[in-house]
VEXTOR-192428 format. One record per residue (C-alpha): residue in one letter; x, z, y. Coordinates in steps of 0.02 Angstrom, whole numbers, padded with zeros to 5 digits, always signed. Last residue first. Example, Ala and Ser with C-alpha at 12.3 -4.5 7.8 and 13.67 -1.06 7.14 Angstrom:
% VEXTOR-192428
S+00684+00357-00053 A+00615+00390-00225 
//
This chain:
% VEXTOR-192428
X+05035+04246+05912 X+05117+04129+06061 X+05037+04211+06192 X+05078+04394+06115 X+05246+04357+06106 X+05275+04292+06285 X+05186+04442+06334 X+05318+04557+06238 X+05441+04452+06308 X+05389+04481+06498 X+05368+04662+06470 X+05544+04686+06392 X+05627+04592+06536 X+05517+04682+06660 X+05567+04839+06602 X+05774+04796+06598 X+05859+04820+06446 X+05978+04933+06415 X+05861+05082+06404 X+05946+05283+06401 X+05814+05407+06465 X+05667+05277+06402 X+05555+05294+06538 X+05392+05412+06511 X+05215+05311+06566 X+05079+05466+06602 X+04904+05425+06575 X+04785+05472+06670 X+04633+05613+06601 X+04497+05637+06769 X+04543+05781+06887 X+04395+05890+06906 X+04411+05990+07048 X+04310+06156+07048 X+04357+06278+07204 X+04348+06465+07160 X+04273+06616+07289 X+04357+06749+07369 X+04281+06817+07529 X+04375+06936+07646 X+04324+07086+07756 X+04225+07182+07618 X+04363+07165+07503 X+04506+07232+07623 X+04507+07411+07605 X+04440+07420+07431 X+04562+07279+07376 X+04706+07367+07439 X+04690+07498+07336 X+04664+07421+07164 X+04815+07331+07205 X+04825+07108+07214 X+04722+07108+07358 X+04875+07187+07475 X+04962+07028+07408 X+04832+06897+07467 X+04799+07013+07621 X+05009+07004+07647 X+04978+06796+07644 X+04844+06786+07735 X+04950+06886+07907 X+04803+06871+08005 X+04861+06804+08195 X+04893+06911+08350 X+04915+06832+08510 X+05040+06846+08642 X+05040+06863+08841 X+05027+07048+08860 X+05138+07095+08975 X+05247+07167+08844 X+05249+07022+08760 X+05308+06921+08900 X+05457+07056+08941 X+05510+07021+08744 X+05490+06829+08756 X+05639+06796+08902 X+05682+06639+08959 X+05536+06541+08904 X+05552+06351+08930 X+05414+06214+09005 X+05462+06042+09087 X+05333+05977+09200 X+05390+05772+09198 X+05429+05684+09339 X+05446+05493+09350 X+05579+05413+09467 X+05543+05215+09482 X+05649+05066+09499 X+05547+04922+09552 X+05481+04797+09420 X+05565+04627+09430 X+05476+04482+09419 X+05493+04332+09308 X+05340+04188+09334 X+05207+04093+09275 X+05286+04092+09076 X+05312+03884+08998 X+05344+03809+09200 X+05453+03962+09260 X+05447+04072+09416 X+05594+04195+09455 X+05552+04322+09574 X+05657+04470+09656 X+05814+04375+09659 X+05962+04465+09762 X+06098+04401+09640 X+06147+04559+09578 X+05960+04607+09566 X+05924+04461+09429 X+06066+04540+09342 X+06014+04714+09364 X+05836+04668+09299 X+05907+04578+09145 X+05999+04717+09087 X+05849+04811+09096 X+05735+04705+09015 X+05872+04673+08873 X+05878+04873+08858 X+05702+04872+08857 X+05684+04714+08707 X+05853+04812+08611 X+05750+04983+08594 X+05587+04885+08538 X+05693+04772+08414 X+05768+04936+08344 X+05627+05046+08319 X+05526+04870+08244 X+05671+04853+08117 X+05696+05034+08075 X+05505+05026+08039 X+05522+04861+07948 X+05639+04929+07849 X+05563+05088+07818 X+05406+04993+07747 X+05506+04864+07653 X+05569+05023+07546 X+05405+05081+07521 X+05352+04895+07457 X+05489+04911+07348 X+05438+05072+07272 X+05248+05023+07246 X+05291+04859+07178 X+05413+04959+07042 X+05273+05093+07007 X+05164+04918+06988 X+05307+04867+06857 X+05298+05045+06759 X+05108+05031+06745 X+05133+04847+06657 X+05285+04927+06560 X+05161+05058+06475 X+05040+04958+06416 X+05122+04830+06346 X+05247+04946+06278 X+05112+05057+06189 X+05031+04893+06122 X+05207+04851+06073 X+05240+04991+05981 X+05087+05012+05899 X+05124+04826+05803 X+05020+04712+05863 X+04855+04660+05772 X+04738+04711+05928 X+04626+04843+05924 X+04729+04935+06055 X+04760+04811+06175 X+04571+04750+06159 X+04520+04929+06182 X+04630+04908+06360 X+04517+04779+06391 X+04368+04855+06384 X+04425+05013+06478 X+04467+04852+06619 X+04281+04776+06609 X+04201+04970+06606 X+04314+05013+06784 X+04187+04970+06901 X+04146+05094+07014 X+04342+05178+07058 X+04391+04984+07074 X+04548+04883+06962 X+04632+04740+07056 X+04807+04783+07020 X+04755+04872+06843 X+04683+04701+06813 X+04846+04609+06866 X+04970+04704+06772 X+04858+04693+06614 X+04865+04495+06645 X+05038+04474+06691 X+05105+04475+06853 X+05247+04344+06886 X+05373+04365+07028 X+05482+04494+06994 X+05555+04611+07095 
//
C-alpha cells in the first residue's frame, strides 16, 4: 500500500453527503485544466482505484485480526486451563503476587444445557404442531395470469418503491496494464506539480 495520498485521493477520503460543492469544484478544476484528456481521466480514475486498494487491504487486516483475536482467545483458556492443572498438581489453590493480588483457581464446574432434537416430524405434523406460511413467491407467479390475479388481487397490494440512485462514476482497469496504479498515479501528480 502506499504511503502518500495525493490531493484528489485525499478529498474524495474526506468528502461528506452535505458538502460535496468544494470537491465538484475541484473535479471542474481537473477537467478545465491544460492536461491532456488522458491524464485528467487517469488522475481521476487512479485516485478512486487507490481508495478501492485501501478498502481491500483494510478488509484483509479485518480477517486477520479476527483470526488473530479467535486464536489469542482460544490459546488465553487453554493457557488458563493448563495452568489450573498445574497449580492443582502441586496442591496450590492460591498464588498471591506483588504486580496482580493474587492467582486462584476456579473450581471445576458441570454446566447443563437443554438440548432440543425432533425424532420424528411426520407424527408432529399430524398432531398439529406446524404452521402454515404464504408461499410469496407462487402468489408472485399466480399474479402473473389473468386468472390468478382475480383470485388473489383483492388479498394482495402491489405498489412501486422510488429510489433515486444519484450518477457515480465507474473506474474500468486496464485488462492488460504493466504498470502498477499507484506508479502511474504518482507520476502523473509529479507531472502536474512540476507543470
Amino acid at each position: 500500500m502506499k504511503m502518500t495520498n495525493y490531493r484528489l485521493q485525499t478529498e474524495i477520503e474526506n468528502i461528506k453527503t452535505d458538502k460535496t460543492e468544494w470537491f465538484k469544484n475541484y473535479v471542474k478544476q481537473v477537467l478545465e485544466s491544460d492536461k491532456p484528456y488522458h491524464a485528467k481521466a487517469d488522475y481521476l480514475g487512479l485516485s478512486i482505484k487507490e481508495l478501492d486498494n485501501k478498502i481491500a487491504y483494510i478488509s484483509d487486516d479485518i480477517k486477520e485480526l479476527q483470526a488473530l483475536k479467535k486464536n489469542l482467545t482460544q490459546a488465553k483458556t487453554t493457557a488458563l486451563e493448563a495452568t489450573a492443572d498445574v497449580l492443582a498438581e502441586y496442591g496450590i489453590d492460591r498464588l498471591d503476587g506483588t504486580a496482580i493480588s493474587s492467582i486462584t483457581i476456579t473450581p471445576k464446574k458441570t454446566k447443563l444445557k437443554e438440548t432440543f432434537k425432533i425424532i420424528n416430524a411426520d407424527a408432529l405434523i399430524k398432531l398439529g404442531y406446524f404452521k402454515v406460511v404464504v408461499d410469496e413467491d407462487a402468489v408472485k407467479e399466480a399474479m402473473s395470469t389473468l386468472e390468478g390475479m382475480n383470485e388473489i388481487d383483492k388479498y394482495v397490494e402491489v405498489g412501486i418503491a422510488k429510489e433515486e440512485i444519484p450518477a457515480r462514476i465507474k473506474v474500468n482497469s486496464r485488462r492488460s496494464s504493466a504498470n502498477n496504479q499507484a506508479t502511474e498515479l504518482l507520476s502523473l501528480v509529479e507531472n502536474q506539480e512540476v507543470a
